[in-house]
N, C-alpha and C positions, 0 to 999 in steps of 0.2 A: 556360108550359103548365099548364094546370087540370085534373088526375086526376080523372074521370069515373067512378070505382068506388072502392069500400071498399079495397078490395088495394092501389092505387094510393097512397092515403092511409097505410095502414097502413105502408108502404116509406117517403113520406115521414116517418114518426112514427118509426121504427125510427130513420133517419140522424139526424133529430135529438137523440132520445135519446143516441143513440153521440156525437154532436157535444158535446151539452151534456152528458152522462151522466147526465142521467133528462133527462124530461117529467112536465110536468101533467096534467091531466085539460080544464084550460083549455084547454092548447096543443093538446091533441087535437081539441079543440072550434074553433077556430081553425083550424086546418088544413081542418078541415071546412066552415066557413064564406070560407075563401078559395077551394075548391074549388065553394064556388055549391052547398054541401048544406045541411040541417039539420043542427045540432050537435046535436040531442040522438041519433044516431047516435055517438056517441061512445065508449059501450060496446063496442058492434058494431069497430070498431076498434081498439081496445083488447084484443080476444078475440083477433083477426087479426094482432095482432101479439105476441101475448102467450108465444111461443115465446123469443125477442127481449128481450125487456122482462120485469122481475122488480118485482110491487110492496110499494113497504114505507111506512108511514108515509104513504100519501097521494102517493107516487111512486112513477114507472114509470119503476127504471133499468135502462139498459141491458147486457144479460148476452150475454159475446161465445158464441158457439156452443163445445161443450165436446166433443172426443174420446170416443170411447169407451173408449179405456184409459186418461182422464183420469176421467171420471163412474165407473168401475171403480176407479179407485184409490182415490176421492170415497168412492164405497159401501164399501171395505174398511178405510177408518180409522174412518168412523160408526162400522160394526162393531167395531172394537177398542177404540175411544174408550167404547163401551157398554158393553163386557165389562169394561174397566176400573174403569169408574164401578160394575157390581156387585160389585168385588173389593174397591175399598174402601168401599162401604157393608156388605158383608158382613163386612169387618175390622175397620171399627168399630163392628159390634153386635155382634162377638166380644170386642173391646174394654173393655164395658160390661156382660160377662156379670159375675158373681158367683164371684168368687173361693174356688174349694176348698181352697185351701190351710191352714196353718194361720199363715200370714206374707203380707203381701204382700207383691209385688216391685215392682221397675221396671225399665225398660227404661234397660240399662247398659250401651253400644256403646263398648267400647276395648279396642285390644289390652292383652295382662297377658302378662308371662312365667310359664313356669312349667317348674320345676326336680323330675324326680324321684329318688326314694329313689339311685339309680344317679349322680346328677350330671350327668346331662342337660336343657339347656333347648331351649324349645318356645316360640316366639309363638303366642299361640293369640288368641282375640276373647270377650271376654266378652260374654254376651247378655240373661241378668235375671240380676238381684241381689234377693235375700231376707237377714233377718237370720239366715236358718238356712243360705241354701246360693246357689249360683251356679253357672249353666251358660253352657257353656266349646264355643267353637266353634274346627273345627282339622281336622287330615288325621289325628290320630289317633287310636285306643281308649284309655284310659286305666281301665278297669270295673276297678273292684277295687283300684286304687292310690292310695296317699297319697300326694298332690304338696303341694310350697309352691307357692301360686300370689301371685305380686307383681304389685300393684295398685299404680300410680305414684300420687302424692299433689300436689295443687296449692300446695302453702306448703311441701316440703319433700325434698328431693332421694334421700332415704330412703324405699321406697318400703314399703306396708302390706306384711306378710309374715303369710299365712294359709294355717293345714295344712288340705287337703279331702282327704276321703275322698271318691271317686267312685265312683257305687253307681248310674248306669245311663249308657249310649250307645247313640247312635241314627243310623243314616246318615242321610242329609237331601242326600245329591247324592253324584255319583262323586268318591270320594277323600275327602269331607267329613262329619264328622261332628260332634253335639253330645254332651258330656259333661256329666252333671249332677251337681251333688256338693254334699254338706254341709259345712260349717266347722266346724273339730273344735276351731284354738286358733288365736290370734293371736299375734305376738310382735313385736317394733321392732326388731330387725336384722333382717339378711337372712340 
């Protein structure tokens, strides 16, 4: 049977696309000319089917028809995947701002125990380290207190033992707070 219209073509173009998983621009042309038309209708075809057909590179593959709580879902990760992408380019040109302090820090992610005046210990999470001071993630206040806080060591089972005074807190989520503190003295027991 020889399709007598563009529509007709453009169905044949579609199955094969899905058969092969793209088309050329040839085989479009070809189809057209087995059909008894002029290939350079080709485009024209290409348009008409082009719901169908996705081109990239010089091909036209085939894209199966998509739900619309599928294309919904499609469009609300774009959107998060976007929001993301400015959270960390905004992070890190917060990252490269200029440091006001009078030490710099770094980023210093491990838990540390930490024992106060009372004899009480606490896992808590360290979060920067400066050679003046270090803040202290955890469910509790500690404003005002002289803790030892032990900082495990990698060559030595004996872990740093350092007195801070903690001189602000700040919530940062329910039940969670950071505790910032300065280093007052160091010692080698515990």
């Amino acid at each position: 049977m020889i399709p007598n219209n563009l529509q007709s073509i453009a169905e044949l173009v579609i199955r094969r696309a899905k058969r092969q998983g793209y088309v050329l621009p040839s085989d479009i042309r070809e189809e057209l000319t087995q059909a008894g038309l002029s290939d350079g209708l080709w485009k024209d075809v290409a348009a008409l089917a082009r719901p169908s057909l996705t081109y990239r590179r010089g091909r036209y593959y085939f894209t199966a028809p998509v739900s619309a709580r599928v294309r919904e879902e499609q469009t609300q990760q774009r959107g998060i995947q976007k929001a993301i992408r400015q959270i960390i380019r905004s992070h890190r040109a917060e990252d490269d701002r200029v440091e006001r302090r009078g030490q710099d820090r770094i980023d210093f992610i491990q838990p540390v125990k930490v024992v106060t005046d009372d004899d009480r210990e606490f896992t808590l999470l360290s979060r920067d380290l400066s050679t003046s001071g270090i803040r202290l993630v955890g469910t509790r206040r500690f404003l005002g207190q002289k803790l030892h806080v032990l900082i495990p060591r990698d060559d030595d089972p004996t872990p740093w033992n350092f007195r801070v005074q903690i001189l602000w807190t700040c919530a940062i989520g329910d039940d969670l707070v950071e505790n910032g503190g300065r280093f007052i003295e160091v010692s080698d027991g515990e």
